[in-house]
Backbone as CSV, one residue per row, in Angstrom:
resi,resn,N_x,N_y,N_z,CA_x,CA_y,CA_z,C_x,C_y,C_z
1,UNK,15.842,36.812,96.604,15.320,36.852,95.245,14.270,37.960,95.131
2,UNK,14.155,38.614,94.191,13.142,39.769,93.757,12.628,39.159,92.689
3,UNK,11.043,39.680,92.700,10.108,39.302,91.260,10.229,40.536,90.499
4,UNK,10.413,40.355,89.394,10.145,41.299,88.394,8.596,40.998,88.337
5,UNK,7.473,41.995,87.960,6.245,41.665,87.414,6.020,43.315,85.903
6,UNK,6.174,43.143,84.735,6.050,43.373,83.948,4.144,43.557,83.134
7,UNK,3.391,44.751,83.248,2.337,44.750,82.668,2.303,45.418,81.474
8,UNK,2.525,44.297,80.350,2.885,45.029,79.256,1.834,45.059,78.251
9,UNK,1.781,46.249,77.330,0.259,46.544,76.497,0.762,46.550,75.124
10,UNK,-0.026,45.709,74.301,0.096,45.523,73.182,-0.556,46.151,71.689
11,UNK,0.158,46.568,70.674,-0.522,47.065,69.825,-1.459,46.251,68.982
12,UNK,-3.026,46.684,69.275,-4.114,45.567,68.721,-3.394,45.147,67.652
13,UNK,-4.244,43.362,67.454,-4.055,43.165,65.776,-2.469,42.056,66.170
14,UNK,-1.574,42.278,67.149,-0.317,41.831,66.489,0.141,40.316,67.684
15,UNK,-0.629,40.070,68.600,-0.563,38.889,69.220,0.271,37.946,68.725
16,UNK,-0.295,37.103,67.821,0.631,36.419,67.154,2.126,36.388,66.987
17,UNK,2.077,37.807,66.551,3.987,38.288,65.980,4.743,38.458,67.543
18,UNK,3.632,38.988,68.320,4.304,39.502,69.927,4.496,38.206,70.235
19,UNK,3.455,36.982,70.435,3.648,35.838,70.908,5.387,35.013,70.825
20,UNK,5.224,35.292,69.542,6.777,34.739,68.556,7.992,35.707,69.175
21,UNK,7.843,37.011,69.399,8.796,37.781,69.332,9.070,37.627,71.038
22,UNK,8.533,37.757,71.743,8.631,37.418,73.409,9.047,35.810,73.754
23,UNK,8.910,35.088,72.960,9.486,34.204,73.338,10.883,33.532,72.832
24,UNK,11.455,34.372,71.533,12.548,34.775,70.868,13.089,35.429,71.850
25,UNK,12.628,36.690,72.020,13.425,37.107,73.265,14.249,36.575,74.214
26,UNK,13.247,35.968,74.892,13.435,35.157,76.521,14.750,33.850,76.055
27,UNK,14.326,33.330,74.944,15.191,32.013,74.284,16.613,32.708,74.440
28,UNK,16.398,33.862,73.865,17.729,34.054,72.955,18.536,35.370,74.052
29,UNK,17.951,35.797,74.908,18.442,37.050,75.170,18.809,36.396,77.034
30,UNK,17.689,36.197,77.957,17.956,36.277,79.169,18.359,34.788,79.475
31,UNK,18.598,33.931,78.578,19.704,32.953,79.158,20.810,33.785,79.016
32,UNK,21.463,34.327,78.685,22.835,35.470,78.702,23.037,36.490,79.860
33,UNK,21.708,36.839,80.521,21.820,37.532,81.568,22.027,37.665,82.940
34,UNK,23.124,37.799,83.489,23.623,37.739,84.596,22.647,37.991,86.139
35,UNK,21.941,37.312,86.855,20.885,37.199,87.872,19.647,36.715,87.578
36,UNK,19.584,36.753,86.279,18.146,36.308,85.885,17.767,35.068,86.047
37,UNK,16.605,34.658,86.822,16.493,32.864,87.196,15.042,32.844,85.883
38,UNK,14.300,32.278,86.751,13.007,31.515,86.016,12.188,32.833,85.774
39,UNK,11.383,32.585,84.583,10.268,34.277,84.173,9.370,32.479,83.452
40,UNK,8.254,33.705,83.526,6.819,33.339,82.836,6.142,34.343,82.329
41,UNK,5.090,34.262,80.983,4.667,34.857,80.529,3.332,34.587,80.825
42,UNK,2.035,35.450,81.008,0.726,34.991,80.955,-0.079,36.162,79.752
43,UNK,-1.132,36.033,78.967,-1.823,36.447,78.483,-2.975,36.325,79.043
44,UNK,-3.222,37.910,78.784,-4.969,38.296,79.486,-5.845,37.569,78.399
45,UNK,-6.616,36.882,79.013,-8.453,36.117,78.160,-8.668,37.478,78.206
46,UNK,-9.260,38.538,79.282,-10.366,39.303,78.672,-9.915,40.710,78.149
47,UNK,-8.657,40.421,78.210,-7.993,41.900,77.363,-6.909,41.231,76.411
48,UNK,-7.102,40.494,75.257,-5.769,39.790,74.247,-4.649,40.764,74.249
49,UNK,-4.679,41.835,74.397,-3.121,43.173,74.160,-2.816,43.088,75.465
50,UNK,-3.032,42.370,76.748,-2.491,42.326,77.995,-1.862,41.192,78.208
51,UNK,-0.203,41.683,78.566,1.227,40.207,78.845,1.091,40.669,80.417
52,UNK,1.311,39.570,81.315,2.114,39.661,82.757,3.862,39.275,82.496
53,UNK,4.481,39.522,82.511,6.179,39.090,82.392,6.115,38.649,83.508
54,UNK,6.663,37.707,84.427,7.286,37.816,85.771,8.997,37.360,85.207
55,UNK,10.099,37.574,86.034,10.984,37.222,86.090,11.775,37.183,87.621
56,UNK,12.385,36.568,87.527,13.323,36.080,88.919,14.636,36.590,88.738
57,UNK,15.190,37.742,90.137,16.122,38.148,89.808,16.995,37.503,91.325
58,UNK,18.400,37.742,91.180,19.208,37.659,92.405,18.864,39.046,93.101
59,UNK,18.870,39.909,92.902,18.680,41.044,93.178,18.127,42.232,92.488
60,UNK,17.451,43.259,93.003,16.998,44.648,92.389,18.177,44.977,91.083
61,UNK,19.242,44.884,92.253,20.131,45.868,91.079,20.572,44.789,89.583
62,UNK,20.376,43.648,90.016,20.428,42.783,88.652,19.966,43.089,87.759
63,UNK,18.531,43.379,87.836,17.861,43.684,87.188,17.725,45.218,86.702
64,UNK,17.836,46.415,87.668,17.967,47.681,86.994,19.221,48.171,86.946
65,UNK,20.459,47.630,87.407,21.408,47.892,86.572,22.598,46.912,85.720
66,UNK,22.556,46.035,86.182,23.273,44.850,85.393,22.339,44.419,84.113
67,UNK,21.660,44.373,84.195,20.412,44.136,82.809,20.299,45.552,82.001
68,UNK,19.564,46.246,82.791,18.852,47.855,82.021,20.207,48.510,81.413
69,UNK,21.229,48.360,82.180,22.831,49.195,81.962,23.572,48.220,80.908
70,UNK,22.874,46.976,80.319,24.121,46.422,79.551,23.574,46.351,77.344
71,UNK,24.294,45.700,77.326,23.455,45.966,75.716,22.820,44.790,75.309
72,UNK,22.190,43.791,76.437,21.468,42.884,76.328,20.291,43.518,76.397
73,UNK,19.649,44.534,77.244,18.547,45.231,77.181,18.406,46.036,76.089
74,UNK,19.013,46.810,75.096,18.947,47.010,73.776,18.520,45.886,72.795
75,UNK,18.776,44.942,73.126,18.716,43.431,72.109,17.325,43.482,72.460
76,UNK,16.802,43.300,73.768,15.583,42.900,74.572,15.013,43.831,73.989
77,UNK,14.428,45.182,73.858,14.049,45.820,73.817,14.007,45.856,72.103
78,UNK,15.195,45.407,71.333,14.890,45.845,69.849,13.888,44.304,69.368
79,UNK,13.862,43.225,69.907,12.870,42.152,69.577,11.375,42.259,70.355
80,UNK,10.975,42.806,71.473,9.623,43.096,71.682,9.106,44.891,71.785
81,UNK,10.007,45.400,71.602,9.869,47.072,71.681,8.639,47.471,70.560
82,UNK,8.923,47.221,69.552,8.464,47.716,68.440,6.541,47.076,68.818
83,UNK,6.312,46.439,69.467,5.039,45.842,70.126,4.006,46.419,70.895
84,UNK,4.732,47.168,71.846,4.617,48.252,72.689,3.281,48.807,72.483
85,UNK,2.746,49.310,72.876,1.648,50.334,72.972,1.652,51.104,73.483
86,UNK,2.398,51.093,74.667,3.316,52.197,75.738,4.012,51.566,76.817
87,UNK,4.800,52.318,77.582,6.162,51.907,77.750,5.212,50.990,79.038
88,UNK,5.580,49.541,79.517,5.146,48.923,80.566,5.256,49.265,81.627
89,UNK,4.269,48.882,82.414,4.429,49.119,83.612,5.657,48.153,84.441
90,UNK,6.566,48.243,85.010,7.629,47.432,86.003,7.237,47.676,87.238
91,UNK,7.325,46.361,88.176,7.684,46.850,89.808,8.282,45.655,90.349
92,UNK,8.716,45.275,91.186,9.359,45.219,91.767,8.690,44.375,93.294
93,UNK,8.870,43.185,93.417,8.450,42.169,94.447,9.221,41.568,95.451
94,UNK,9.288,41.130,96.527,10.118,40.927,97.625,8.922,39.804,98.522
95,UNK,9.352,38.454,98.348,8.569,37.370,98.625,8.067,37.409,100.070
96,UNK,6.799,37.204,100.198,5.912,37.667,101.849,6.207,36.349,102.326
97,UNK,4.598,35.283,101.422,4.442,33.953,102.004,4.152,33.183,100.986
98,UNK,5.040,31.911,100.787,4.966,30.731,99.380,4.229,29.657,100.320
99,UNK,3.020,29.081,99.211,2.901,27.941,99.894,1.686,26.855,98.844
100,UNK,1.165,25.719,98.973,0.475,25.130,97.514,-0.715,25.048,98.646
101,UNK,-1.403,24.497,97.448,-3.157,24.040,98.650,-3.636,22.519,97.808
């Protein structure tokens, strides 16, 4: 499994509409997507225009080319794009050590 981790920046002022529109997204778009497991969203307290995305992939290429290459990422992209402030940061995770306390 690979983590997606997503640092995405928001145009002041629109929280609310992003709130609605990212989770429209996720509802409506990556249950359809082929590798995609469990994602979470977090919002920054001390920066409100700061999202963490994480998502769970089967693999890298699930995600940058079975996703990025299909026209589900057009869909994705036409419901939180317009939000943007600039293009997010993506990378890319490969699990070290899981464990609770």
């Amino acid at each position: 499994m690979i983590l997606e981790i997503a640092d995405i920046r928001i145009k002041p002022g629109q929280q609310a509409e992003f709130d609605e529109a990212i989770q429209r997204a996720l509802t409506t778009v990556m249950g359809r997507v082929k590798g995609a497991h469990d994602y979470s969203v977090n919002k920054c307290i001390e920066n409100p225009e700061r999202y963490v995305l994480q998502i769970m992939w089967d693999s890298l290429e699930a995600h940058t080319v079975g996703f990025r290459d299909s026209p589900l990422f057009a869909e994705w992209r036409s419901i939180i794009g317009p939000f943007f402030a600039g293009p997010p940061l993506v990378e890319h995770f490969e699990l070290l050590v899981k464990g609770s306390v």
